[in-house]
Residue, then its C-alpha position, 0 to 999 in steps of 0.5 A: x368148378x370141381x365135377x361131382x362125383x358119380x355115385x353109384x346105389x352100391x355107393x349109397x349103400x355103404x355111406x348109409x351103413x357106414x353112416x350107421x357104423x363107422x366101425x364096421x370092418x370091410x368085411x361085415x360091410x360087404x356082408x350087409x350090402x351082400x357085395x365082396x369085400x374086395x369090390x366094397x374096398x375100391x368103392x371105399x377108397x374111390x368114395x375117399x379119392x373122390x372127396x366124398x368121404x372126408x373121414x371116419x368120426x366118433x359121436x360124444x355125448x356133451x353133457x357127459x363130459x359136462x358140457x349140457x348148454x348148448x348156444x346158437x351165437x350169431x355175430x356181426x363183425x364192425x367192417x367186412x375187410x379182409x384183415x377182421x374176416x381173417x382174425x375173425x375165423x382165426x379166432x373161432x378155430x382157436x376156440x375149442x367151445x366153438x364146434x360150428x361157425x357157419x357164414x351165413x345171410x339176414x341180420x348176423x355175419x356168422x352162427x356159431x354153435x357153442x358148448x359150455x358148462x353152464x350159463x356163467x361160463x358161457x358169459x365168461x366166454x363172450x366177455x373173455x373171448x369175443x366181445x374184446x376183439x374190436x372187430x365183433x361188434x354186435x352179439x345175439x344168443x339163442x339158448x337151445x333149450x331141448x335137442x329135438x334132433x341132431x345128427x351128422x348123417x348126410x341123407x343119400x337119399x337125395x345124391x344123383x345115381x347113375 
């Protein structure tokens, strides 16, 4: 098993403004933490070597883009073999409308969160691009009615310090 890092409180501090600001330049990240920004970079890059973080991302608004219906999918695959796991994440990672698809324990295989236009399109989606793989056989969708909280932020809180 792969060792966790050691993350540092000056660590915590920049995922926690990074979290907030992925934009913020090196140098007004070392002005926020109060560190220089030769000592802010090498944490940055060494938080990256170390896996830690996995990238810089952009938030989107969904229903701007006239995505408003947000689906929780839960799916039963008809055997676990191999071959229908592996068509089964093939297909989910070809699916745009797919942005989550988690393994998960209980009833269902599989939760997948899935965005699309509206509730017509969403059975388009089923009928089109699911249920005619004969490797998924049981659907059941929770339609999220109101996003109480969303957010991508990992809460560091609770990350070992040394």
């Amino acid at each position: 098993m792969k060792e966790q890092p050691t993350i540092t409180a000056l660590d915590q501090k920049i995922l926690n403004e990074l979290q907030a600001d992925c934009r913020l330049s090196n140098q007004d990240l070392a002005d926020r933490i109060g560190s220089s920004a030769s000592s802010i970079w090498r944490r940055v890059r060494a938080l990256e070597t170390a896996g830690v973080i996995t990238g810089f991302n952009l938030s989107v608004a969904a229903d701007k883009l006239g995505l408003p219906e947000t689906i929780l999918l839960h799916i039963s695959l008809h055997t676990h073999s191999d071959k229908n796991t592996e068509a089964f994440y093939q297909l989910v990672n070809e699916l745009p409308e797919v942005l989550e698809c988690y393994a998960v324990s209980g009833e269902y295989d599989y939760q997948l969160k899935v965005l699309t236009t509206d509730m017509r399109s969403y059975y388009r989606f089923l009928e089109e691009k699911l249920m005619c793989h004969d490797f998924i056989t049981h659907t059941n969708t929770t339609v999220v009615m109101k996003k109480l909280k969303e957010t991508g932020k990992i809460p560091t809180a609770f990350a070992s310090i040394s």
